[in-house]
N, C-alpha and C positions, 0 to 999 in steps of 0.2 A: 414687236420684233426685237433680237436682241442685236442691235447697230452700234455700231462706233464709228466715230467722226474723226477724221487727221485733217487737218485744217495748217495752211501756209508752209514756210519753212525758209532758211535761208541756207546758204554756203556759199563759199570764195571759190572761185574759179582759178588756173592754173596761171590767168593774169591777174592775180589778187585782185577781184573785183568781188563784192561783198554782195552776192544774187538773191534777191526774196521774190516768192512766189506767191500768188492770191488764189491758187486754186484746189479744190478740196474734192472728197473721197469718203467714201459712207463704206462701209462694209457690215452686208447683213448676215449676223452667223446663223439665224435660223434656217436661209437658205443650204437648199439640197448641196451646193456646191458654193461656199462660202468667197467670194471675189471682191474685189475696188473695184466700184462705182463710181465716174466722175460727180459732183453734183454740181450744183452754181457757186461761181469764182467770187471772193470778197472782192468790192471794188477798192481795196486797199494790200498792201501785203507788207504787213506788219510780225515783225519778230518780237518777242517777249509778251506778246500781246494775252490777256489771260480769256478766258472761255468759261462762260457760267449757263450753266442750263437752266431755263426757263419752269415754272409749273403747270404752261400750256403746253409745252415740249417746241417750243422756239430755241434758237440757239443765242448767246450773245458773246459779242468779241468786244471786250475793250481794251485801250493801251496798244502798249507796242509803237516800235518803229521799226525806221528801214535805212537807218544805218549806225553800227555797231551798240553800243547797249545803252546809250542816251541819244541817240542824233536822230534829227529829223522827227521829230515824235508825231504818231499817227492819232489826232482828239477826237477823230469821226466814230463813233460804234459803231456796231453792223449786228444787224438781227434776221437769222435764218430761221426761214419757214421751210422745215422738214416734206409739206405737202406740195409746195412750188418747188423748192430747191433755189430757192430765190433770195438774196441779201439786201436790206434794206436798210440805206445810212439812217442814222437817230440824230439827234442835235448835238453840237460839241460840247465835248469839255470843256472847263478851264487851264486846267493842268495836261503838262504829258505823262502818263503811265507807263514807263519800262520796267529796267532791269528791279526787280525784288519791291513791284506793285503788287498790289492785290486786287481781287476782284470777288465776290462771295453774295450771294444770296443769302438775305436776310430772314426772319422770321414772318414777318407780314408781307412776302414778297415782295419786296423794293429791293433794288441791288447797291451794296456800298463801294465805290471805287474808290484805292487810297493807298500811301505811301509811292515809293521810288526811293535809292537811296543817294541818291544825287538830285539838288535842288531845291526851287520851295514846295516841291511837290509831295516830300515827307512827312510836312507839316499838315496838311490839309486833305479831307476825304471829300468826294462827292456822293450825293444821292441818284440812283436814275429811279424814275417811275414808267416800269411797261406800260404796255397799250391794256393790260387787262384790269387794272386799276379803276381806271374810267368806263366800265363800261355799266355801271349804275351799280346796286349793292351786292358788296360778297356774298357767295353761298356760308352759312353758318353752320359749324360745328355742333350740336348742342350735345354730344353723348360721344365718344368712341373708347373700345379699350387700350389702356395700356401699354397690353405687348398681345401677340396673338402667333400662334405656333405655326412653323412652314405648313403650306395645304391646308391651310383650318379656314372655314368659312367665320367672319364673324359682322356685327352689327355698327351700323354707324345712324345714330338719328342726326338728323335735319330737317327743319321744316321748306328746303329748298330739292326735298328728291325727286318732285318731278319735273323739276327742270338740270338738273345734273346730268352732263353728258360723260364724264370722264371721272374716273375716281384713278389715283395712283400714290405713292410712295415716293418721297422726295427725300435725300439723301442729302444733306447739307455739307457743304464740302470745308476741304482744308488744305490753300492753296502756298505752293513756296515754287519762286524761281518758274513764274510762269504756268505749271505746272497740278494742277488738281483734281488728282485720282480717287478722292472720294466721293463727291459728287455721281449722282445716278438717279436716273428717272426710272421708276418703274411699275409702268401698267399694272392695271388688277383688273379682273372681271367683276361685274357686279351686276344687278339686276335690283327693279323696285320692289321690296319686301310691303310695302305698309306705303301710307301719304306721307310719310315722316321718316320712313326709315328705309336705309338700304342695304343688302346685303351683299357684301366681297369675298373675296376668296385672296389669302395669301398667296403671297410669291411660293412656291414646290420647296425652295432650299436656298441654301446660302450664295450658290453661285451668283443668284439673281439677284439677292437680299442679304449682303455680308450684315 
């Protein structure tokens, strides 16, 4: 589906009071009539907080607080199941991540949390490792091409295709000021070609696949 996520928010009310909210909103555009959907409320409502999409399609929120662009810092994660709609705290930080942190999915799927520019928090990154890490040994790569044209069907060996459930497109991002619009998950269809190999089909076009 093509979904997007708005996730928390704050503003000052008319008694300057500094309001943050923990509850979130899916919108699906492949639906007939494209609408906000409530989904499940972080147990936290954190501003500045950055968002990284997962490779299993879970959601992650780290940093942020819930008052003005260093106070009160929020070190709890929270990781959303798309299938529940459900947030689930992870174990804390050491540092707090606000205003001009970062947050980025890595190459080997591990995510780096790091920077602030206020404190000793600019000095130091942390590691988090998902729950998909552990869950015995990665599926392996051994073949894919390069680049492959919108609508082309093309080839991927692994000696893991028959037990691959999900094949997609991970869009690694590039986050400033909370903020990262490049990031993007994106499903692919495929089917088992072979013991070894499998066959996908690209995203149609750029909209889906800039």
């Amino acid at each position: 589906t093509d979904t997007v996520m708005i996730i928390g928010g704050e503003y000052w009310n008319d008694l300057g009071e500094n309001i943050h909210t923990a509850t979130c909103e899916v919108m699906d555009f492949g639906a007939a009539v494209p609408q906000w959907q409530p989904t499940g409320s972080l147990h936290h409502a954190p501003a500045h907080a950055n968002v990284v999409i997962l490779p299993d399609r879970r959601v992650l929120v780290i940093g942020g607080g819930t008052f003005d662009l260093y106070g009160e810092p929020v070190t709890i994660p929270e990781l959303y199941d798309p299938v529940t709609g459900i947030w689930t705290e992870l174990p804390a930080q050491v540092y707090g991540r606000m205003y001009h942190s970062t947050a980025l999915l890595l190459p080997d799927g591990r995510v780096i949390s790091a920077g602030q520019d206020n404190g000793p928090s600019g000095d130091w990154g942390e590691i988090y490792e998902p729950p998909y890490l552990f869950r015995g040994a990665r599926p392996a790569i051994s073949a894919a091409p390069q680049q492959v044209a919108y609508g082309s069907s093309f080839i991927i060996e692994t000696p893991d295709a028959a037990d691959i459930a999900a094949v997609a497109l991970l869009r690694l991002g590039g986050v400033t000021h909370s903020v990262n619009m490049e990031q993007r998950y994106v499903g692919l269809s495929f089917s088992a070609a072979g013991a070894t190999t499998l066959l996908a089909t690209a995203p149609q076009d750029g909209n889906h696949a800039p």
